[in-house]
C-alpha positions as CSV (number, residue, x, y, z in Angstrom):
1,X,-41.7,15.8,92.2
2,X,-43.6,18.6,90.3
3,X,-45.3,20.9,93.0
4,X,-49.1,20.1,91.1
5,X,-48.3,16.3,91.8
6,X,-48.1,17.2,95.8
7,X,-50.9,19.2,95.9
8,X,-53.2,16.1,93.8
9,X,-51.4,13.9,96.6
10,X,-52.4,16.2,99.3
11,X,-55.7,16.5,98.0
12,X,-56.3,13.0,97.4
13,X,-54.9,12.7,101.1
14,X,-57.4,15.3,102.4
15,X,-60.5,13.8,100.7
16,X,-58.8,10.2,102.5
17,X,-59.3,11.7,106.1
18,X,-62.6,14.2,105.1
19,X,-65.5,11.2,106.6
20,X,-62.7,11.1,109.7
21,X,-62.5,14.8,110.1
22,X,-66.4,15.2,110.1
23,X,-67.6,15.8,106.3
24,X,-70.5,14.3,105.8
25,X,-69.6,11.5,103.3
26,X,-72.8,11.9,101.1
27,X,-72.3,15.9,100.6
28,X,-68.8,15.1,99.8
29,X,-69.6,12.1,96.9
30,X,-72.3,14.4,95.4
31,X,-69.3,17.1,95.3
32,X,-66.8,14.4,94.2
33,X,-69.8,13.5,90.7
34,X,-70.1,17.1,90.0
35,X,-66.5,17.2,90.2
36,X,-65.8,14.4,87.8
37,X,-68.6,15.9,86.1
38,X,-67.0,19.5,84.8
39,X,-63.9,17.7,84.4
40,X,-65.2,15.8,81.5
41,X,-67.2,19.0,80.7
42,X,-63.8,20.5,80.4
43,X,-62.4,18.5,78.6
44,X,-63.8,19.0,75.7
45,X,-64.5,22.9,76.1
46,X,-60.9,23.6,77.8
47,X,-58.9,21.0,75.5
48,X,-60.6,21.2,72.3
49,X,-62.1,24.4,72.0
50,X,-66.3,22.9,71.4
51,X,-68.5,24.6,73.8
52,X,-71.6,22.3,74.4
53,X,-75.0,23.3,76.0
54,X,-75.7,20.1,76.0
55,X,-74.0,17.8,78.7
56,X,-77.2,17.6,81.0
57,X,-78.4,15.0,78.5
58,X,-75.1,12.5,79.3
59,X,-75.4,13.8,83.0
60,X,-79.4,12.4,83.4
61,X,-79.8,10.4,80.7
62,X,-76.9,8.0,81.7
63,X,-78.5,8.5,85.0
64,X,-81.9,7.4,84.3
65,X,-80.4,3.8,82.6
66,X,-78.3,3.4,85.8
67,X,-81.1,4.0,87.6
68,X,-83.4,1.5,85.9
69,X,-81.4,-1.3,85.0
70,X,-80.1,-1.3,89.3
71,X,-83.7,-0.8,90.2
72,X,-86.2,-2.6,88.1
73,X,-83.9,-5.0,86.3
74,X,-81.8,-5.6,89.6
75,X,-78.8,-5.3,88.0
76,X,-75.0,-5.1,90.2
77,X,-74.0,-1.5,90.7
78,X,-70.9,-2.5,88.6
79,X,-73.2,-3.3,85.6
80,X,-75.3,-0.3,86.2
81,X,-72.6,2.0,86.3
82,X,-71.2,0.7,82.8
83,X,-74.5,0.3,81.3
84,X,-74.6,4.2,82.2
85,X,-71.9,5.0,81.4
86,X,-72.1,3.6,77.7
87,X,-75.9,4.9,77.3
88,X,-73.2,8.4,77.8
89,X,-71.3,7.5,75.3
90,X,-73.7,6.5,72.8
91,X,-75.9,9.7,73.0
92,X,-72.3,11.5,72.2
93,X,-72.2,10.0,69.5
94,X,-75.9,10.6,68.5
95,X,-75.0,14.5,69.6
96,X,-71.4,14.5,67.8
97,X,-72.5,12.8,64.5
98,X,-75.5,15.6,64.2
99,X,-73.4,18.7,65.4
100,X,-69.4,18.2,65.1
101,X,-69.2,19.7,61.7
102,X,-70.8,22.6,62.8
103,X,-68.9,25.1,64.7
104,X,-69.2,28.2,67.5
105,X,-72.4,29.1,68.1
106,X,-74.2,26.8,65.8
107,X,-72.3,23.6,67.2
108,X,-73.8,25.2,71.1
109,X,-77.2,25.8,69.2
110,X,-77.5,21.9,68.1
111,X,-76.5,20.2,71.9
112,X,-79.0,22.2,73.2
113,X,-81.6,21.6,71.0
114,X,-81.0,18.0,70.8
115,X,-80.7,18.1,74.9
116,X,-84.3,19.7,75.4
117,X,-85.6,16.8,73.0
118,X,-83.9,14.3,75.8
119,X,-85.6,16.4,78.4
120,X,-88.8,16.5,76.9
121,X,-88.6,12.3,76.7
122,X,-87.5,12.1,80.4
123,X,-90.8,14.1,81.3
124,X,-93.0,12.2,78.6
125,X,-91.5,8.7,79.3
126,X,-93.1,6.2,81.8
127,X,-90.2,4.5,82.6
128,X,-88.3,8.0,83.9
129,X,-91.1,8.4,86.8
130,X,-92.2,11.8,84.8
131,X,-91.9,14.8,87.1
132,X,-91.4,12.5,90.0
133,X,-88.3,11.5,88.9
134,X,-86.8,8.0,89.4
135,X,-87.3,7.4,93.0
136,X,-86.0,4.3,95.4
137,X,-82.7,3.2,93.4
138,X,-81.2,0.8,95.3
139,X,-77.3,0.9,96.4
140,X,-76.8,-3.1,96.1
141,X,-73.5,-5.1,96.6
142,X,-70.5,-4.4,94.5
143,X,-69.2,-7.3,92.6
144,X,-72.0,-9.4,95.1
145,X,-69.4,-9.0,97.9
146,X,-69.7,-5.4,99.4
147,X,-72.4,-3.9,100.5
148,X,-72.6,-0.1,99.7
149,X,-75.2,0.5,102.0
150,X,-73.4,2.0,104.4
151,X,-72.4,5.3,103.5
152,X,-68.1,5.4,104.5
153,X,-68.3,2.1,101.9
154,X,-69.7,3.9,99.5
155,X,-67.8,7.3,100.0
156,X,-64.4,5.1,99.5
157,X,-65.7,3.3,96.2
158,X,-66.9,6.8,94.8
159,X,-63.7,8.2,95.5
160,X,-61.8,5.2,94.0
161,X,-64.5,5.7,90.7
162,X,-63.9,9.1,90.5
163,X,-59.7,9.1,91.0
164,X,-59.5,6.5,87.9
165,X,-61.4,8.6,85.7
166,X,-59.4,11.5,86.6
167,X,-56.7,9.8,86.5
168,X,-57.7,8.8,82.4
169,X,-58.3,12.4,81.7
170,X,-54.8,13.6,82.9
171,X,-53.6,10.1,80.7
172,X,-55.7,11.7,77.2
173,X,-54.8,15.0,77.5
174,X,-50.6,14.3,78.1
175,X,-51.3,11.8,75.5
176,X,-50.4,12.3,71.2
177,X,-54.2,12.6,70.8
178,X,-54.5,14.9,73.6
179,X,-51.9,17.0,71.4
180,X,-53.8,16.6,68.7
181,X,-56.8,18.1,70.3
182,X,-54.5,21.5,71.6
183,X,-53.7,22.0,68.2
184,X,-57.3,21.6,67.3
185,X,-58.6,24.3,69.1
186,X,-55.4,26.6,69.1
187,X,-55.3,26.3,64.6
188,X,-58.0,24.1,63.2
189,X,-56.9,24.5,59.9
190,X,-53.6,24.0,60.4
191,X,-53.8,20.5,62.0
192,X,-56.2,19.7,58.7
193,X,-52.8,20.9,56.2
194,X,-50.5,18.3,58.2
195,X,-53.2,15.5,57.3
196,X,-55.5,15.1,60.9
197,X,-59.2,14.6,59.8
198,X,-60.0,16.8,62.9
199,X,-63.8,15.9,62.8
200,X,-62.6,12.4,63.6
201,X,-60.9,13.9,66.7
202,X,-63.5,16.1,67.8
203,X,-66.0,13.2,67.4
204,X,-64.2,11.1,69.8
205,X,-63.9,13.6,72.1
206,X,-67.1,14.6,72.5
207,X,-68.0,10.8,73.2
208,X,-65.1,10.6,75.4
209,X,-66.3,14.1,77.1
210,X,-70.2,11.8,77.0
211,X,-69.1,8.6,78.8
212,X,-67.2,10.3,81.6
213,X,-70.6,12.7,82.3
214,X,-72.4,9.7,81.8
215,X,-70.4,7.9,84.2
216,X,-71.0,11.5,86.6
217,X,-74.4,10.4,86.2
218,X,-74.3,6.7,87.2
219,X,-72.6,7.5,90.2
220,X,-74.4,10.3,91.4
221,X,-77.8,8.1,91.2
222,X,-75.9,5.6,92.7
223,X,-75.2,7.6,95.7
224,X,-78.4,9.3,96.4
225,X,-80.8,6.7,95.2
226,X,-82.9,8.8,92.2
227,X,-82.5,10.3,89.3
228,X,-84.6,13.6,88.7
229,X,-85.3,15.7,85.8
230,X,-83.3,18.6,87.0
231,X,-80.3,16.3,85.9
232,X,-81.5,16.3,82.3
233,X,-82.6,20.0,82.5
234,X,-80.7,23.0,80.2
235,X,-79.8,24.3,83.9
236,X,-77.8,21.4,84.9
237,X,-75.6,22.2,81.3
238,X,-75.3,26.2,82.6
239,X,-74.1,24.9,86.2
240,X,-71.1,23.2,84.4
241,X,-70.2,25.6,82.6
242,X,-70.2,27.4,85.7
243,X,-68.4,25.5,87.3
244,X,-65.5,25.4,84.2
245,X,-65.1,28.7,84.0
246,X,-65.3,29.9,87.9
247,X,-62.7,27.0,88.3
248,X,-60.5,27.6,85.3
249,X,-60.8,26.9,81.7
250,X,-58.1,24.5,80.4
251,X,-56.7,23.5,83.9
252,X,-56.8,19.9,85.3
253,X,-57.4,21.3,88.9
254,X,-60.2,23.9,87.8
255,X,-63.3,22.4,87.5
256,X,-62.0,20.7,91.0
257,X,-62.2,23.8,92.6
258,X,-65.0,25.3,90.4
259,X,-67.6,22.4,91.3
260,X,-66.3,23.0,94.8
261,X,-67.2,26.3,94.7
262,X,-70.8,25.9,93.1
263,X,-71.8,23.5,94.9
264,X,-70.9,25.0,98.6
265,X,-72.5,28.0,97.4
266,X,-76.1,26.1,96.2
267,X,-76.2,24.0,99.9
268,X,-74.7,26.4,102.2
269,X,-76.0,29.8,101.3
270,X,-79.2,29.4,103.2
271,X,-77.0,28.6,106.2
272,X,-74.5,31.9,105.7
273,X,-77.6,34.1,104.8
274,X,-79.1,33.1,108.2
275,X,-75.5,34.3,109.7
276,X,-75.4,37.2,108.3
277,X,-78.5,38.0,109.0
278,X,-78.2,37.1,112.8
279,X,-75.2,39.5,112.9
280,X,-76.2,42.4,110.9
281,X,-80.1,42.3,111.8
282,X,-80.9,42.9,108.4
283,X,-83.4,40.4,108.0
284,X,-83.0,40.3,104.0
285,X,-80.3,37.8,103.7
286,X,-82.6,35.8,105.9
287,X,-83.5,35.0,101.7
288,X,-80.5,34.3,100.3
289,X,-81.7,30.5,100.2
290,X,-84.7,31.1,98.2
291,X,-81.9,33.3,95.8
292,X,-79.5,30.4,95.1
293,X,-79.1,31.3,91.2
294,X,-78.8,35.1,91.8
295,X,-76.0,35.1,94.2
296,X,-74.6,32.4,92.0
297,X,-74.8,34.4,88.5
298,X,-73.7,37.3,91.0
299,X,-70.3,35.2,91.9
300,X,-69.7,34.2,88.1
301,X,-70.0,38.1,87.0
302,X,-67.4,38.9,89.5
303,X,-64.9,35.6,88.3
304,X,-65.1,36.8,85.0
305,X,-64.3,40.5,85.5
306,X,-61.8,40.3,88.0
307,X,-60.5,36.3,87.0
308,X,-60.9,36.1,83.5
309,X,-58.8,33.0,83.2
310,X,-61.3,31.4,86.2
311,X,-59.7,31.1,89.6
312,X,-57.0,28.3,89.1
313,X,-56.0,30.5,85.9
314,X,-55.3,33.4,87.6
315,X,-52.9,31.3,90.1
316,X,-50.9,29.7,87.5
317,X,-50.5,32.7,85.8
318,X,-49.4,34.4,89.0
319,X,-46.8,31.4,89.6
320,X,-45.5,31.7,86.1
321,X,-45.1,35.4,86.6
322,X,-43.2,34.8,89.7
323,X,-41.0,32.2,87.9
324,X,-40.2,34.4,84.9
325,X,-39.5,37.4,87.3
326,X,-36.6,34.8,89.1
């Protein structure tokens, strides 16, 4: 058995036992969407070379068509997440079919642009809840039969959500299109002279890369019960970008660690700040809470100098050096 099969086993194993070694299972399922959420980011970005600034409009609006069809429609969770899910898919398409013949910084230029446009109709939009977001979304019953009120329920079908769509990103990228999409972003034009319409590739990609941060979405309203407009903002496609690149570009296990890292860093810096403070009795990082993007732009300066292949890149480079060196 390959040694990065045991450690997905042993992290699938640790995330198993986290509610019954004290994590608190909400924190854990936000983590676990974010996760899934840079995963998808990467897989476009790390796999097929298209850097988008514009995922934050899968990530909320997917979330805001959950949201609404569980909450004023009273749809099943099930449905909601699909409905979501495709509403992810289909504004990758809109995005893909306006920007995919563009490349570099123009292709960036476009998802952005269009993005702010799907911002700017979350905020104008009465059925989005405007600034207040969309509040009150409730949890239901899977399938009619269980009830994902209770939190260790829901932590254990989020999992279960987010494992299978992992699970069909490892399938697409060991797959003949996956290798099609390597050879995309390593030499465009030379998968075009042995007959690929790449544009056809990257388009299905980038609604591929859509529906699974739509589904990121879904879930993540699903679990917390609201959908806000800081998950359609330009700052929620800068996070996972973030979080790509602090993990490891073009790794499976990255944007794992990445979100990991991003999101311990946004809820738990207030908390070490105080520490610190306490110890040191310099009451400055008594701040550090209110300075949650500084110390985070801070930590993404320092991955890039010192880990320019993100954190996961740097160890598989280290193992291979080892390897060769045997």
């Amino acid at each position: 058995m390959k040694k990065t099969t045991i450690g997905y086993l042993v992290l699938l194993l640790a995330l198993l036992l986290a509610p019954a070694l004290g994590a608190y299972p909400v924190f854990v399922m936000k983590l676990l969407c974010f996760a899934l959420f840079a995963s998808a980011f990467n897989l476009l970005l790390g796999y097929t070379g298209l850097l988008s600034f514009g995922h934050a409009a899968f990530l909320g609006g997917s979330a805001y068509v959950a949201g609404y069809a569980m909450k004023v429609w009273g749809l099943t969770p099930e449905i909601g997440l699909v409905l979501g899910t495709l509403a992810g898919a289909f504004l990758g398409w809109i995005f893909g079919v306006l920007a995919i013949r563009r490349q570099g910084i123009y292709f960036a230029m476009i998802t952005l642009a269009l993005a702010q446009m799907m911002f700017f109709v979350a905020l104008q939009a009465k059925f989005t809840g405007g600034e207040d977001g969309l509040q009150g979304v409730p949890r239901g019953k899977l399938f009619g039969l269980i009830d994902l009120q209770n939190d260790l329920t829901m932590y254990y079908v989020t999992l279960a959500v987010v494992v299978a769509a992992f699970l069909l990103i490892v399938r697409t990228i060991h797959s003949p299109f996956g290798q099609v999409l390597k050879g995309i972003k390593e030499n465009e034009p030379r998968a075009i002279s042995l007959g690929y319409d790449t544009s056809r590739f990257k388009l299905l990609a980038f609604v591929l890369s859509a529906a699974l941060a739509g589904l990121a979405g879904s879930l993540k309203t699903l679990v917390l019960g609201f959908a806000t407009l800081s998950d359609v903002h330009w700052t929620a496609s800068g996070q996972v970008i973030l979080m790509t690149l602090v993990g490891g570009l073009g790794t499976l296990s990255g944007p794992l660690l990445g979100s990991a890292v991003v999101v311990l860093l946004e809820n738990k810096i207030g908390e070490l700040g105080h520490a610190i403070a306490g110890i040191s009795g310099i009451e400055w990082f008594n701040t550090l809470g209110e300075s949650v993007t500084m110390v985070t732009g801070l930590i993404f300066v320092i991955c890039v100098l010192a880990f320019r292949r993100g954190i996961m890149g740097e160890i598989i480079a280290l193992g291979e050096r080892l390897r060769g060196r045997k």
